[in-house]
C-alpha positions, 0 to 999 in steps of 0.5 A, spaced: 189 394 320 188 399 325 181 402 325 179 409 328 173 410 332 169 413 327 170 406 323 166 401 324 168 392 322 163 388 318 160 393 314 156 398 319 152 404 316 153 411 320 147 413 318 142 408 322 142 408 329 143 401 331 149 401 326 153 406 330 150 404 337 153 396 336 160 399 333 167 396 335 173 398 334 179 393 334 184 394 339 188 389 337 188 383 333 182 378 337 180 385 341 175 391 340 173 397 344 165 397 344 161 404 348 155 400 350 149 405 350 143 407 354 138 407 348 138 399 348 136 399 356 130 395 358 127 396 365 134 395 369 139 392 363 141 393 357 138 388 353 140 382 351 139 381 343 142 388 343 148 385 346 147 379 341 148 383 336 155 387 338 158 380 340 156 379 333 159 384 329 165 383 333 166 376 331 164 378 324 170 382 324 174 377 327 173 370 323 174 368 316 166 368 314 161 373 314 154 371 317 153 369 324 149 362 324 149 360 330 150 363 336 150 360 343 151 366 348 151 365 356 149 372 361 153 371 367 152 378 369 148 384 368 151 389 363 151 397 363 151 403 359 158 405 359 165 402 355 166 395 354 171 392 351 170 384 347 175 379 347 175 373 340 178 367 339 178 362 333 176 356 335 177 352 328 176 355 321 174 351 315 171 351 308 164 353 309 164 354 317 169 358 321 167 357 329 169 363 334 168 364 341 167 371 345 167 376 352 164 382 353 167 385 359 166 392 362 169 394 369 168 395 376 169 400 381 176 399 382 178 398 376 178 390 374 174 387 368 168 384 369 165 378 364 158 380 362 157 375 356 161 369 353 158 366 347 160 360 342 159 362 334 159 358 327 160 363 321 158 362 314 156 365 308 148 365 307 149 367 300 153 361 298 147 357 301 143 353 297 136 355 296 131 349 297 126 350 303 123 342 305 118 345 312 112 344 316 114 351 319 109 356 317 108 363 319 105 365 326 097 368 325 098 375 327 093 380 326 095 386 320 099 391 321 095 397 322 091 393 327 096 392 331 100 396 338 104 400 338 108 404 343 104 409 342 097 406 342 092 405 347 093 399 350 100 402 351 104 397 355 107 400 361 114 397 362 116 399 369 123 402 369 127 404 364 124 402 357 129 406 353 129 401 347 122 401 345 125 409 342 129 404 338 124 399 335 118 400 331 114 394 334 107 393 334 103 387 339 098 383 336 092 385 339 091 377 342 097 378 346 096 384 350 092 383 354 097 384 360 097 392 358 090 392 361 091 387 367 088 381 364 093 376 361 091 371 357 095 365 360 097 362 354 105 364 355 106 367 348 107 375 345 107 376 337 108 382 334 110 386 327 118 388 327 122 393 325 128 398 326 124 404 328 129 408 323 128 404 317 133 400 316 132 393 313 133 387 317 140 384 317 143 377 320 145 382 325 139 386 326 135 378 327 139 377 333 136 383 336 129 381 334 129 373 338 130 378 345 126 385 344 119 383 344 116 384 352 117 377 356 112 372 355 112 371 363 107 378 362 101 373 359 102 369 364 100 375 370 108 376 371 111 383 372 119 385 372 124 383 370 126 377 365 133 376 366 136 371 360 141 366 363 143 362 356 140 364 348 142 360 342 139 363 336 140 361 329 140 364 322 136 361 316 137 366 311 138 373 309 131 376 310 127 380 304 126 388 306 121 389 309 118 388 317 118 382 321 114 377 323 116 374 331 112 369 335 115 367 341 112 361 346 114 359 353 110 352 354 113 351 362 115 355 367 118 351 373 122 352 380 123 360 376 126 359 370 121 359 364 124 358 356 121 363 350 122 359 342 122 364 339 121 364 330 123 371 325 119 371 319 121 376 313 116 379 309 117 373 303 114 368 308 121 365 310 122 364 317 130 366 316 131 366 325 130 361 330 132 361 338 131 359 345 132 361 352 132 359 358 130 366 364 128 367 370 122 368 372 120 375 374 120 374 383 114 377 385 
């Protein structure tokens, strides 16, 4: 089946703008055209959740089962606005869990392709879960929504650089996590905050790969400023979460020889915590 440039694979919506920015087209059997776009730009690169969930969609499209619930991804090279073109390849399929892998490749100057991304998936079907919950989790203590920051609020969190995505995002800090926007961070390595598309759409399997990566780095609550580049992510989807925002909390409890890990979980608004992950950065150099 062949796809113009309007259609987008595994059920995009034209009207939400996270939709219509991590649309694919299919080339060909196994490869998809993608347009990376400048609204998702955080200090000096597009980022890394955003990235995530365009792998997503593409091997959504790809393999027999219709939810990401592993994603394993490896950053090897800064990405850029611009086109960009993602290669799949099924790994193994099976009853309840089909495997895939991808690259996200753009170009360089002289016209050769250069790998950004390479991820390894597992696939499923959340509904066909089943629904019983056994767990000593519970949801992170953040403060109500109304007390909390966001873009717009005073303290406003200066990003310096690009930080075109906070546009995209209705985001809103838990005030004990803000310090670092008033030159007096906490120390304790943690950011929480209430989630949201800031153009309504509800939260999806893919819309949480985006979420484990779009708070501000943890490294800022610990007295570190710049960029926090993503070496390796690995997020898992529990569930399908429930309308309405999310709650994430992410920690980081070692940051040594510059690379620190961020242990991200995503809770819904039914009290399920429907995303978790990990990731090793680097910490930012000066």
């Amino acid at each position: 089946m062949s796809m113009s440039s309007t259609e987008t694979p595994g059920g995009a919506s034209a009207t939400s703008e996270f939709d219509r920015d991590t649309a694919v087209t299919r080339r060909e059997p196994g490869v998809y055209d993608a347009e990376l776009s400048a609204g998702w730009t955080i200090i000096h690169a597009v980022n890394g959740g955003y990235l995530l969930a365009l792998l997503g969609r593409a091997l959504g499209d790809h393999l027999p089962h219709p939810d990401p619930f592993t994603i394993s991804a490896h950053y090897l090279t800064p990405s850029v606005p611009g086109p960009a073109v993602i290669r799949t390849e099924t790994v193994r399929t099976g009853r309840t869990l089909s495997t895939g892998q991808a690259s996200l490749f753009q170009y360089a100057e002289d016209g050769t392709e250069v790998e950004r991304i390479r991820v390894l998936a597992s696939y499923g079907d959340l509904a066909a879960l089943p629904d019983d919950v056994r767990t000593s989790a519970t949801p992170p203590a953040m403060a109500p929504i109304e007390q909390c920051f966001g873009a717009s609020d005073s303290p406003a969190p200066p990003i310096p650089g690009s930080s075109a995505i906070t546009e995209r995002l209705d985001l809103r800090l838990d005030p004990s996590t803000v310090g670092w926007a008033i030159g007096a961070p906490s120390g304790k390595g943690e950011m929480r905050a209430w989630f949201g598309l800031a153009d309504g759409r509800d939260a999806d399997p893919l819309s949480l790969l985006l979420a484990v990566d779009a708070l501000p780095p943890t490294s800022f609550e610990l007295g570190l400023k710049g960029w926090t580049p993503t070496v390796e992510l690995t997020t898992h989807i529990r569930c399908r979460p429930a309308p309405g925002p999310l709650r994430v909390s992410i920690t980081t409890r070692n940051l040594a020889g510059g690379f620190l890990e961020e242990d991200a979980e995503v809770w819904d608004s039914a009290d399920r915590l429907v995303a978790q992950s990990r990731q090793l950065a680097r910490a930012p150099r000066g």
